[in-house]
LUMRO-790471 format. One record per residue: residue number from 1; residue in one letter; x, z, y of N, C-alpha, C in turn. Coordinates in pm, whole numbers, plus 50000, padded with zeros to 5 digits. Atoms other than C-alpha are relative to their C-alpha. Example, Ala and Ser with C-alpha at 12.3 -4.5 7.8 and 13.67 -1.06 7.14 Angstrom:
<n=1, res=A, n.xx=50089, n.zz=50000, n.yy=49881, ca.xx=51230, ca.zz=50780, ca.yy=49550, c.xx=50090, c.zz=50000, c.yy=50120>
<n=2, res=S, n.xx=49918, n.zz=49994, n.yy=49881, ca.xx=51367, ca.zz=50714, ca.yy=49894, c.xx=49923, c.zz=50073, c.yy=50109>
***
This chain:
<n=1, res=X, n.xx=50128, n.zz=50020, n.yy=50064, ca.xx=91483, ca.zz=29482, ca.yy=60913, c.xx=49915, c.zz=50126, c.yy=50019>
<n=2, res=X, n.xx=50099, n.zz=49878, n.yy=49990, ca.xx=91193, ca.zz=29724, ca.yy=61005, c.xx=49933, c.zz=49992, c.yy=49842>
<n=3, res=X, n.xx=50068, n.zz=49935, n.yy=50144, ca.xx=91053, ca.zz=29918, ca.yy=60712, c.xx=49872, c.zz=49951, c.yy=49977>
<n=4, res=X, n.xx=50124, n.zz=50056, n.yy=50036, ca.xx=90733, ca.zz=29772, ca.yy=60543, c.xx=49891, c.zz=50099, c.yy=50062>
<n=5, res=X, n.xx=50153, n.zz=49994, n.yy=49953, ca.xx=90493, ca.zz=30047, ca.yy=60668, c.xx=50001, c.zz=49999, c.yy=50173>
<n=6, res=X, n.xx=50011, n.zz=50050, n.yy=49831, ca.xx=90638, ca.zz=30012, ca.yy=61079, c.xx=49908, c.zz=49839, c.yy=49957>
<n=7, res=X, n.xx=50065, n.zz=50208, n.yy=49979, ca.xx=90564, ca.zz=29627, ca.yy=61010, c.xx=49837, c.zz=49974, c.yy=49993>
<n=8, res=X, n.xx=50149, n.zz=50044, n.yy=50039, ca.xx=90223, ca.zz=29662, ca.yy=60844, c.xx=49925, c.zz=50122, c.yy=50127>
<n=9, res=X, n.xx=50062, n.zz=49928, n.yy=49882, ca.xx=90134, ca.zz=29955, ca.yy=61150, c.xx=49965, c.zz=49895, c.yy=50121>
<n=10, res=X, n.xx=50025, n.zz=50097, n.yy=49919, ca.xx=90227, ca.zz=29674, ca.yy=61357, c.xx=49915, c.zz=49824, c.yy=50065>
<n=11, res=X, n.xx=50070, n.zz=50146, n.yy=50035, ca.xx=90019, ca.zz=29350, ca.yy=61251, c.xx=49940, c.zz=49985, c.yy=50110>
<n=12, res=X, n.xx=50083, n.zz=50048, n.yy=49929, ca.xx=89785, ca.zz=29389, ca.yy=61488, c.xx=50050, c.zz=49952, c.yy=50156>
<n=13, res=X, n.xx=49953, n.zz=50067, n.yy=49800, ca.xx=90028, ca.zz=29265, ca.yy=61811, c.xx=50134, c.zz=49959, c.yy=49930>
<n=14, res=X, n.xx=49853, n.zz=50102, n.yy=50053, ca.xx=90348, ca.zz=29082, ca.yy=61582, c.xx=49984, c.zz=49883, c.yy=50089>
<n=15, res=X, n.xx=50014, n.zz=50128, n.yy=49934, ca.xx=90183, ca.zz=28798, ca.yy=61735, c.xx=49995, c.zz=49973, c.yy=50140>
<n=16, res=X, n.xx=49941, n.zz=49987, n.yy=49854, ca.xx=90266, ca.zz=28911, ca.yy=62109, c.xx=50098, c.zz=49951, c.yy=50001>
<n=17, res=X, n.xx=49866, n.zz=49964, n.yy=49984, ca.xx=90594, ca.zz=28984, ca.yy=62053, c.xx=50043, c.zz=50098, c.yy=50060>
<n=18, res=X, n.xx=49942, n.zz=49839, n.yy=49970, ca.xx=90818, ca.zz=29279, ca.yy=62168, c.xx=50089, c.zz=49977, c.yy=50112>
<n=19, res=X, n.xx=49862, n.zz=50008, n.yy=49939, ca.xx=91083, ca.zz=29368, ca.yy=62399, c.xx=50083, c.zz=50113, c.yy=49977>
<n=20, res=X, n.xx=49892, n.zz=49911, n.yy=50057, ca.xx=91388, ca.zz=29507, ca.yy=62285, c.xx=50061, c.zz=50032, c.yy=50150>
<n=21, res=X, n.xx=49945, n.zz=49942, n.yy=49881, ca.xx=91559, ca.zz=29740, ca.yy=62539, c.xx=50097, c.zz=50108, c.yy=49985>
<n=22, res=X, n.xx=49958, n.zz=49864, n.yy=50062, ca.xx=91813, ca.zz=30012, ca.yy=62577, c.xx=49936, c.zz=50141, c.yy=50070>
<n=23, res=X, n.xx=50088, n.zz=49905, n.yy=50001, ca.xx=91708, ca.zz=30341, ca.yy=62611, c.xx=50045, c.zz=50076, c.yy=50136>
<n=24, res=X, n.xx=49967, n.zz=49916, n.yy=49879, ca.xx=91723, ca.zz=30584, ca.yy=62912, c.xx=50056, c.zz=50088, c.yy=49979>
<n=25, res=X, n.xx=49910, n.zz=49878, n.yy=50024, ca.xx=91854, ca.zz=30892, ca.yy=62786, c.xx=50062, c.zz=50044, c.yy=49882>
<n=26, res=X, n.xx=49951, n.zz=49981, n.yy=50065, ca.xx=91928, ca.zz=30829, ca.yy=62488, c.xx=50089, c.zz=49865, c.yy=49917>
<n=27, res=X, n.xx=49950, n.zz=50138, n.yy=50092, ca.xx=92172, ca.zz=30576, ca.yy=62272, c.xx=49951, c.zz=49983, c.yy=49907>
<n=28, res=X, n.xx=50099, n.zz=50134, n.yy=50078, ca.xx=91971, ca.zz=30389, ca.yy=62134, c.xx=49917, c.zz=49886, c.yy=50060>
<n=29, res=X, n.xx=50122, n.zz=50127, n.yy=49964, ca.xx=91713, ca.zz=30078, ca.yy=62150, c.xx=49856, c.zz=50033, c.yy=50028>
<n=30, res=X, n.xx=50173, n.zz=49958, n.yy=49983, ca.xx=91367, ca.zz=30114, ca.yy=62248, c.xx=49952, c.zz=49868, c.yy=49945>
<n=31, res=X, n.xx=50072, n.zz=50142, n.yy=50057, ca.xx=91126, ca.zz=29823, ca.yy=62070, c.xx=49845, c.zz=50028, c.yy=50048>
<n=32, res=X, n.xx=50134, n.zz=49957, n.yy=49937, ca.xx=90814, ca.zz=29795, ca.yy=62303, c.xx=49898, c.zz=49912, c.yy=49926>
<n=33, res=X, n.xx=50137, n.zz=50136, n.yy=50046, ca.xx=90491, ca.zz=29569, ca.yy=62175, c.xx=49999, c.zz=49952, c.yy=50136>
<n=34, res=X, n.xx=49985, n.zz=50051, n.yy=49824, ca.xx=90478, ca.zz=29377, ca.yy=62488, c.xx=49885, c.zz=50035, c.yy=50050>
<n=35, res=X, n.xx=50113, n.zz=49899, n.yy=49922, ca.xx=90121, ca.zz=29515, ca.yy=62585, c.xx=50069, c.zz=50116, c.yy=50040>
<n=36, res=X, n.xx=49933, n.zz=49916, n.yy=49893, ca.xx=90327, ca.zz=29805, ca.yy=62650, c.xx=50130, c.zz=50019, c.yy=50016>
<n=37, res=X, n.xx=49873, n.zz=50078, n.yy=49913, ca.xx=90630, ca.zz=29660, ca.yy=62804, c.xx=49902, c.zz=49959, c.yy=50099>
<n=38, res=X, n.xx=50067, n.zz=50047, n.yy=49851, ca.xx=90379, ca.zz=29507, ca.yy=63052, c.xx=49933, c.zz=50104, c.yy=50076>
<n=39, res=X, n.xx=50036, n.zz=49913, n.yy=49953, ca.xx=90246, ca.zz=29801, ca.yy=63080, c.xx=50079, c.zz=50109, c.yy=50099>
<n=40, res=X, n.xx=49910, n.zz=49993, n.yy=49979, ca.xx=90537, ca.zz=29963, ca.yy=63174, c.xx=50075, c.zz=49912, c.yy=50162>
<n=41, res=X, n.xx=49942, n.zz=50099, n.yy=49888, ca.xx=90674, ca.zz=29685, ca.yy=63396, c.xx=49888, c.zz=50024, c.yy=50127>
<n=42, res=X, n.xx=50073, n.zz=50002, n.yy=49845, ca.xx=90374, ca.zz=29729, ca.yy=63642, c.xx=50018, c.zz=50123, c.yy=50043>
<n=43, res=X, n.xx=49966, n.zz=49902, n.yy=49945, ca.xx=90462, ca.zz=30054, ca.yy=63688, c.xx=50116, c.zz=49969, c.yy=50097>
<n=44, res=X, n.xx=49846, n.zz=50061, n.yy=49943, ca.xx=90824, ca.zz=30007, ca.yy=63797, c.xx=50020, c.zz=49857, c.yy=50110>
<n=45, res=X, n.xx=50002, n.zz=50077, n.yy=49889, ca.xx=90717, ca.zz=29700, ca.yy=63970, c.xx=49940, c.zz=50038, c.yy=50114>
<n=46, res=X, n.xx=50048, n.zz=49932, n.yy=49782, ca.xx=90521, ca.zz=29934, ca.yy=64289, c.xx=50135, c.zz=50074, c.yy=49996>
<n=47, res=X, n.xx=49908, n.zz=49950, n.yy=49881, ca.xx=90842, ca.zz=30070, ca.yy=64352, c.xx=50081, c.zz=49894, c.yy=50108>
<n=48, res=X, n.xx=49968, n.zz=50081, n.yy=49876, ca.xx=90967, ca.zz=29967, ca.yy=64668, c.xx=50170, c.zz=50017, c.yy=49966>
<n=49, res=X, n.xx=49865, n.zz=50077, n.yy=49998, ca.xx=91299, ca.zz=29748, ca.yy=64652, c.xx=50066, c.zz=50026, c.yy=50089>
<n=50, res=X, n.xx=49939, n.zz=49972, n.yy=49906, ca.xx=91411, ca.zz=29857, ca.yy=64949, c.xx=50050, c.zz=50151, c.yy=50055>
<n=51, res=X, n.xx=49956, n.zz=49840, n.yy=49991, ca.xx=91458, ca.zz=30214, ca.yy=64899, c.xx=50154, c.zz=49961, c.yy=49832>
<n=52, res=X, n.xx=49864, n.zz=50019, n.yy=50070, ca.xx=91829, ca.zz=30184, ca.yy=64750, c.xx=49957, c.zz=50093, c.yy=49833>
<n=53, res=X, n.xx=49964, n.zz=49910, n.yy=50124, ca.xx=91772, ca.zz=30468, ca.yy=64466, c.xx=49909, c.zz=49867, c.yy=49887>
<n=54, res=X, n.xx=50078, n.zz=50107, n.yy=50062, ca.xx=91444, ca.zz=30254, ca.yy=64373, c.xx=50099, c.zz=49894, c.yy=49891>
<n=55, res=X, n.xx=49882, n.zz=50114, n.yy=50016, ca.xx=91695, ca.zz=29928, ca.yy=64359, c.xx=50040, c.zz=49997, c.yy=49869>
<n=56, res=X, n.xx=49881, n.zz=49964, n.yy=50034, ca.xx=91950, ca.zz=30078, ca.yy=64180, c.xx=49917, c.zz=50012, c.yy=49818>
<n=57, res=X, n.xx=50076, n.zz=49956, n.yy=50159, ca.xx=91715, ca.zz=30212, ca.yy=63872, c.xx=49932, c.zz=49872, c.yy=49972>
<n=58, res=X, n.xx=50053, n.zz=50119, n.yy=50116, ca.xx=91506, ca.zz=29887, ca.yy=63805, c.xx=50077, c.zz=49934, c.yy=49986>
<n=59, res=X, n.xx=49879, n.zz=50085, n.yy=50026, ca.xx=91834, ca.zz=29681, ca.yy=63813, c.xx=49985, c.zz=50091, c.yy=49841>
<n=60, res=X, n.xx=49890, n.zz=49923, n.yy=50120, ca.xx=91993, ca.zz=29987, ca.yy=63543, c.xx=49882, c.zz=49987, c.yy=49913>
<n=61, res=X, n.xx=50126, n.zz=49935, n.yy=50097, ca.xx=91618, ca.zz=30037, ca.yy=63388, c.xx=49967, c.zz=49828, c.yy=49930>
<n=62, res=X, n.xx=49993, n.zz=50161, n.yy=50068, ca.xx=91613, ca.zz=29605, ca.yy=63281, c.xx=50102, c.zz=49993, c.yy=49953>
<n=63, res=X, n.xx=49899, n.zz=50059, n.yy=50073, ca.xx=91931, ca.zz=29609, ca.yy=63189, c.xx=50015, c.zz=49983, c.yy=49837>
<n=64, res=X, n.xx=50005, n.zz=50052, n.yy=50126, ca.xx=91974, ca.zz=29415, ca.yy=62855, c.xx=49866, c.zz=49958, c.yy=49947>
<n=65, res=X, n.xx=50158, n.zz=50073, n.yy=50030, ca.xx=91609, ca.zz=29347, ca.yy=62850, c.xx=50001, c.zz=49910, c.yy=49896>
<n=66, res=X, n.xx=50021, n.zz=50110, n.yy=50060, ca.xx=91545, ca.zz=29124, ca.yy=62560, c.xx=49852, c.zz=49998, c.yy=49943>
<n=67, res=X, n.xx=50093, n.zz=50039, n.yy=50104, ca.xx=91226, ca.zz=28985, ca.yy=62451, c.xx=50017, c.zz=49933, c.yy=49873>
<n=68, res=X, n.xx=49984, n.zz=50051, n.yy=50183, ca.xx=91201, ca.zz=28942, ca.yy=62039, c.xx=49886, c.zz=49958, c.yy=49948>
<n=69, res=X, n.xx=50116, n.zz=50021, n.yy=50093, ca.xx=91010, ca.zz=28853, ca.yy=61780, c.xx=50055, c.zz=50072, c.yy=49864>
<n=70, res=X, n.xx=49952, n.zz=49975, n.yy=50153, ca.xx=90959, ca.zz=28999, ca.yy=61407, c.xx=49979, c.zz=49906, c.yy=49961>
<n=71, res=X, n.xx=49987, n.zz=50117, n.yy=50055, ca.xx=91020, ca.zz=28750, ca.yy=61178, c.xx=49933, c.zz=50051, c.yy=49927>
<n=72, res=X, n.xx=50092, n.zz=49943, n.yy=50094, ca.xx=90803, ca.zz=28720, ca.yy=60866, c.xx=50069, c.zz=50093, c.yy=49901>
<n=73, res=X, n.xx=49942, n.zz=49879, n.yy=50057, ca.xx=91038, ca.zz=28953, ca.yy=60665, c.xx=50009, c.zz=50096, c.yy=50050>
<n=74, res=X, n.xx=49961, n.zz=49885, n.yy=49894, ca.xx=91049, ca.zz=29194, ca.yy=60959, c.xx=50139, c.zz=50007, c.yy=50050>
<n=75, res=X, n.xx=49857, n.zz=50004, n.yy=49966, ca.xx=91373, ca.zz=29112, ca.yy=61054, c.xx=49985, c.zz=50010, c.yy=50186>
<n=76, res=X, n.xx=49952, n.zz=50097, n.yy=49838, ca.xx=91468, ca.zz=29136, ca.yy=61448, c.xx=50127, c.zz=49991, c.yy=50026>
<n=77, res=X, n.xx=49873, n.zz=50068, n.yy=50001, ca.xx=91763, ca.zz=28972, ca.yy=61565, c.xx=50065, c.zz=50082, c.yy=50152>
<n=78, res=X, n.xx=49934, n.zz=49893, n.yy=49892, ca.xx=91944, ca.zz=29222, ca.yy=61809, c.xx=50106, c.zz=49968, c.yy=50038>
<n=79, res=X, n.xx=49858, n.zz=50020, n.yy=49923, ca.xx=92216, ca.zz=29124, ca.yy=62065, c.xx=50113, c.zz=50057, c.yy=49977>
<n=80, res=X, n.xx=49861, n.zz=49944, n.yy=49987, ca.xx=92577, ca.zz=29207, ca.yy=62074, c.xx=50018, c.zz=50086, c.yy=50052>
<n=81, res=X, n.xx=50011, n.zz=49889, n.yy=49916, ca.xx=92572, ca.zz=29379, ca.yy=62365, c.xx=49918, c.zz=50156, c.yy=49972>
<n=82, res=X, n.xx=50087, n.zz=49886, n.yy=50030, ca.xx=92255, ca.zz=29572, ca.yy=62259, c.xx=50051, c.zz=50100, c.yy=49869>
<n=83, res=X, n.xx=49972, n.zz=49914, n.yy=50137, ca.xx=92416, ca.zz=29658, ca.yy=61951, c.xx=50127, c.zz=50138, c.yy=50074>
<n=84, res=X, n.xx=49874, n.zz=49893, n.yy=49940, ca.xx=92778, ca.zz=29784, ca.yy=62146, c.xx=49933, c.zz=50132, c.yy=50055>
<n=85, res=X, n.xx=50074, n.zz=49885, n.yy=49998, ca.xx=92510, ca.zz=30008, ca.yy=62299, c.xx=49974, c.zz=50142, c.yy=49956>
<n=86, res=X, n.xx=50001, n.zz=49928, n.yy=50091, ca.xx=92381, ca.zz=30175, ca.yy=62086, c.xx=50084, c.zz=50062, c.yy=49888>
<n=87, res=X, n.xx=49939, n.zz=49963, n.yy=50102, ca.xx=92632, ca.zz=30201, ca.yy=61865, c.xx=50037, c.zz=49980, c.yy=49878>
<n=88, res=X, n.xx=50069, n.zz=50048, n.yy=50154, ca.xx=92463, ca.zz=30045, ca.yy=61527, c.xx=50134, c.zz=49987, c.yy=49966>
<n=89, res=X, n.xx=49924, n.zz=50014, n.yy=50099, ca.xx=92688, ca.zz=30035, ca.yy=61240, c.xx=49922, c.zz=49913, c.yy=49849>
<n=90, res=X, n.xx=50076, n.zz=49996, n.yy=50159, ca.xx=92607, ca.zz=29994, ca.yy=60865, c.xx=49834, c.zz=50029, c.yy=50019>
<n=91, res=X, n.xx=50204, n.zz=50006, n.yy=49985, ca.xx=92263, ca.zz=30191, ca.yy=60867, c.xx=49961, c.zz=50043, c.yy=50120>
<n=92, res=X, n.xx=50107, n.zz=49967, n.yy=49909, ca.xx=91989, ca.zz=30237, ca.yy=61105, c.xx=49889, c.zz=50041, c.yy=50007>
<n=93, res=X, n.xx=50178, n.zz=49929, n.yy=50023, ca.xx=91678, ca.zz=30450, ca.yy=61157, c.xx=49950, c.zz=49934, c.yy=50083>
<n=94, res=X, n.xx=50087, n.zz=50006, n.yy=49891, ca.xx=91405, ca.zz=30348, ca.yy=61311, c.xx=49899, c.zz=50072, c.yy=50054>
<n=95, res=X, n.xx=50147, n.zz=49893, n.yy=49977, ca.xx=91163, ca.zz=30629, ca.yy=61455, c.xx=49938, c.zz=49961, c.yy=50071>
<n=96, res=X, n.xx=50141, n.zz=50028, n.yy=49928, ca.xx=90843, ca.zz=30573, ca.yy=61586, c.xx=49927, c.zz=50143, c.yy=50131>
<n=97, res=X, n.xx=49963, n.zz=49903, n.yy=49895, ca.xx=90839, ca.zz=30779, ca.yy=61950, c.xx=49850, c.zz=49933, c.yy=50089>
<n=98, res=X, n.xx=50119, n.zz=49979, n.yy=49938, ca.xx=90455, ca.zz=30758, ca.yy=62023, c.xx=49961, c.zz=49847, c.yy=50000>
<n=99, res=X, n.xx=50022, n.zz=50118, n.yy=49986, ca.xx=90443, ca.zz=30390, ca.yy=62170, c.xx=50072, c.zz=49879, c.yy=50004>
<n=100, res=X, n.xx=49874, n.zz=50054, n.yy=50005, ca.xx=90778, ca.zz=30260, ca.yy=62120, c.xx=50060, c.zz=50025, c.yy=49867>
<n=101, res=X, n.xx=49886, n.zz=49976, n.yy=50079, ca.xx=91015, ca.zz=30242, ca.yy=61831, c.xx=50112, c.zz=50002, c.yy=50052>
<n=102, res=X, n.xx=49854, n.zz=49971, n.yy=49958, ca.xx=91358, ca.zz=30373, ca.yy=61885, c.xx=50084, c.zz=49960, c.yy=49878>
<n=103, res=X, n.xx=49879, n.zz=50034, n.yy=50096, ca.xx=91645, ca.zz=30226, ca.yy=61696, c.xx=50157, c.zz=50066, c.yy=50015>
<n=104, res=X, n.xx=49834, n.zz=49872, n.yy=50041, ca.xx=91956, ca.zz=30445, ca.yy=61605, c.xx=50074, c.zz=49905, c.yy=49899>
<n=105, res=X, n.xx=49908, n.zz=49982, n.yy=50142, ca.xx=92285, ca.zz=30438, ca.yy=61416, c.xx=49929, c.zz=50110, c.yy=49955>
<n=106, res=X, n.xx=50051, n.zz=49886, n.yy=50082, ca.xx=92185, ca.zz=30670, ca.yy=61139, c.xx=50087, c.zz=50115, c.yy=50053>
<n=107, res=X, n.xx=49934, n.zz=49893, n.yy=49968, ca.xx=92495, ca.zz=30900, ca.yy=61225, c.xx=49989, c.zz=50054, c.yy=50165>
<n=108, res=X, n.xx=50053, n.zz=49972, n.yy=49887, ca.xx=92377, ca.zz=30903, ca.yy=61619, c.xx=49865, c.zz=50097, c.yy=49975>
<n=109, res=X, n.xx=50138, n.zz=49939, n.yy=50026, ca.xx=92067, ca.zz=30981, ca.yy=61524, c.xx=49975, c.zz=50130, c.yy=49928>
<n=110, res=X, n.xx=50016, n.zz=49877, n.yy=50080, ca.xx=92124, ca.zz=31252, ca.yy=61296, c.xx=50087, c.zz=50116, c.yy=50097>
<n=111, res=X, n.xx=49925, n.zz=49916, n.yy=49876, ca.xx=92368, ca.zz=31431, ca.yy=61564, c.xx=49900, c.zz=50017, c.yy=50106>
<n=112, res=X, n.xx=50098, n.zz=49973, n.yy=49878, ca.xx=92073, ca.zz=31382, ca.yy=61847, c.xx=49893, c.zz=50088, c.yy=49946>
<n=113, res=X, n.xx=50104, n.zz=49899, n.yy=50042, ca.xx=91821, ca.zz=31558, ca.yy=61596, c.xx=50042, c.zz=50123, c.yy=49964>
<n=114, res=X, n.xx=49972, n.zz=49910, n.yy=49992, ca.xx=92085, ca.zz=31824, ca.yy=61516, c.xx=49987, c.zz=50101, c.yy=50125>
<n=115, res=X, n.xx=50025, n.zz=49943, n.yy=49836, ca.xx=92135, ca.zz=31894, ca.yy=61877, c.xx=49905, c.zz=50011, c.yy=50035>
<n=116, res=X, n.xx=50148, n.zz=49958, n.yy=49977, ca.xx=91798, ca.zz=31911, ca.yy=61972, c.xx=49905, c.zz=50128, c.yy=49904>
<n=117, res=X, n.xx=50022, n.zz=49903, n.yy=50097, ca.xx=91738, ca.zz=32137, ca.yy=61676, c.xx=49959, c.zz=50182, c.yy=50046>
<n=118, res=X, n.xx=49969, n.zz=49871, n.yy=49955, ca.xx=91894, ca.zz=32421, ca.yy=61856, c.xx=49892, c.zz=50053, c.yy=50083>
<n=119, res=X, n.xx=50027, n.zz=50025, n.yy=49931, ca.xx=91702, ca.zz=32380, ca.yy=62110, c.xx=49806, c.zz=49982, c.yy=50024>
<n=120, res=X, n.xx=50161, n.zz=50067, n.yy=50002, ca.xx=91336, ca.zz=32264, ca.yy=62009, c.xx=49928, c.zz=50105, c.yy=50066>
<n=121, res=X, n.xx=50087, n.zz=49935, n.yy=49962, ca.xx=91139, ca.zz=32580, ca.yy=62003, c.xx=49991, c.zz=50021, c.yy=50179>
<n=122, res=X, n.xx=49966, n.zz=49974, n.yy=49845, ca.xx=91234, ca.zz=32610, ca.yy=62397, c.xx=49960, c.zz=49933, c.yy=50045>
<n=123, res=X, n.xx=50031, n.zz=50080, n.yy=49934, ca.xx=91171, ca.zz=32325, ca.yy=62448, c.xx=49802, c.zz=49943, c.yy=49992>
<n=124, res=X, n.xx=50136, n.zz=50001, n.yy=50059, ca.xx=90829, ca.zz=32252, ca.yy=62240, c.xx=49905, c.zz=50122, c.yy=50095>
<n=125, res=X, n.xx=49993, n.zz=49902, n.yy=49942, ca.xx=90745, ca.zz=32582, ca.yy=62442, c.xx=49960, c.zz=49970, c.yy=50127>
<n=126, res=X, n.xx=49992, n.zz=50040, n.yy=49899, ca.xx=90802, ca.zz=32465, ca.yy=62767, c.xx=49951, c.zz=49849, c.yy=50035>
<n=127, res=X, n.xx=50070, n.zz=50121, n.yy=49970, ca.xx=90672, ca.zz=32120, ca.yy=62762, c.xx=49888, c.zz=50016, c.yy=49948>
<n=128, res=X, n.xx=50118, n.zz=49987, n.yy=50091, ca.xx=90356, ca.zz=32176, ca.yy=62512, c.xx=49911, c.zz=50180, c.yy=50039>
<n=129, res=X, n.xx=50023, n.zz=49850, n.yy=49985, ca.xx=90309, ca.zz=32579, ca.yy=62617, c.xx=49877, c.zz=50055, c.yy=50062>
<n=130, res=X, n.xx=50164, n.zz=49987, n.yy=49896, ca.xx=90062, ca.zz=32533, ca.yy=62894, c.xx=49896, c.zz=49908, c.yy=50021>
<n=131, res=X, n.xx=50117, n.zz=50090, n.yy=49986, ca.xx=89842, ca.zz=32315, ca.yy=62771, c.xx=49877, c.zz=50063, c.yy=49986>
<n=132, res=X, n.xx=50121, n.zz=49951, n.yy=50032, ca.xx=89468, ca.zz=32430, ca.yy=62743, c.xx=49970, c.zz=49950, c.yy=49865>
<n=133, res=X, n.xx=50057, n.zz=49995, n.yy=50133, ca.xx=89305, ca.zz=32433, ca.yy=62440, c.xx=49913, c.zz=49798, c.yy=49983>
<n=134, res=X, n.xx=50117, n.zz=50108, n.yy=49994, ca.xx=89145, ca.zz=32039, ca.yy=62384, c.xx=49893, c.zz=49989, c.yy=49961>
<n=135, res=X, n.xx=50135, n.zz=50029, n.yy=50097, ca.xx=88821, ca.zz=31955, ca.yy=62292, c.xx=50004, c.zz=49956, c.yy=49832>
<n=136, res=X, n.xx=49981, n.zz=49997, n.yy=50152, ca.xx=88932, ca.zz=31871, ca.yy=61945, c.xx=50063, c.zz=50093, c.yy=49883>
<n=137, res=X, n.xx=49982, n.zz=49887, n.yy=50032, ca.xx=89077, ca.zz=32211, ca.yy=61886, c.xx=50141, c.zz=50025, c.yy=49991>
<n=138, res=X, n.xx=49804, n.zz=49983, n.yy=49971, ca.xx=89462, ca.zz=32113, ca.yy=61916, c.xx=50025, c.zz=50049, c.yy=50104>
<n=139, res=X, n.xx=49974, n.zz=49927, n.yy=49894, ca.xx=89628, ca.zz=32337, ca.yy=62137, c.xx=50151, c.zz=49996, c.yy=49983>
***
């Protein structure tokens, strides 16, 4: 069950629908709005099929693909497989990762934010470091 304020963030595209997916680098689920799942998909669809690496990644990068729906309680109904995945147990977070929700076991999830912990300022640093100043004054 997604949390009442994901659900009510989401109103304005429930009535798409989503696609549930697993994640690339990390264990867990990704939950796209299907505007961007399609968005997404046209990317990945100009690569050329015939370059083996290509191949190889949109096969691994669909795998488990499921399109969902939220139900009117916010419920979504998550595969077997998708679950063995990930991991899910008892509880589950769901964080909100820009344009996607990511779905965790809680105890995954709290081990991936430890580990990264160590790690952030270096990283925050190095990805965010050399940005210019924006016109809105975030830097």
């Amino acid at each position: 069950m997604l949390p009442q304020a994901f659900k009510k963030q989401l109103a304005p595209v429930l009535q798409e629908g989503f696609v549930l997916k697993r994640a690339v680098f990390q264990k867990c689920l990704e939950l796209y709005p299907m505007k961007e799942w399609n968005a997404l998909s046209q990317k990945v669809n100009r690569l050329n099929r015939f370059n083996k690496k290509n191949d190889e990644f949109i096969r691994r990068f669909n795998a488990g693909v499921k399109p969902v729906d939220i139900d009117a309680s916010g419920r979504i109904l998550i595969s077997k497989d998708l679950h063995a995945f990930a991991g899910t147990k008892k509880e589950i977070v769901v964080n909100a990762a820009i344009n996607v929700l990511e779905i965790w076991d809680k105890d995954l999830y709290e081990k991936a934010i430890d580990e990264a912990a160590l790690d952030f300022a270096e990283l925050a640093e190095e990805v965010m470091g050399d940005q210019n100043e924006e016109p809105d004054g975030i830097s």
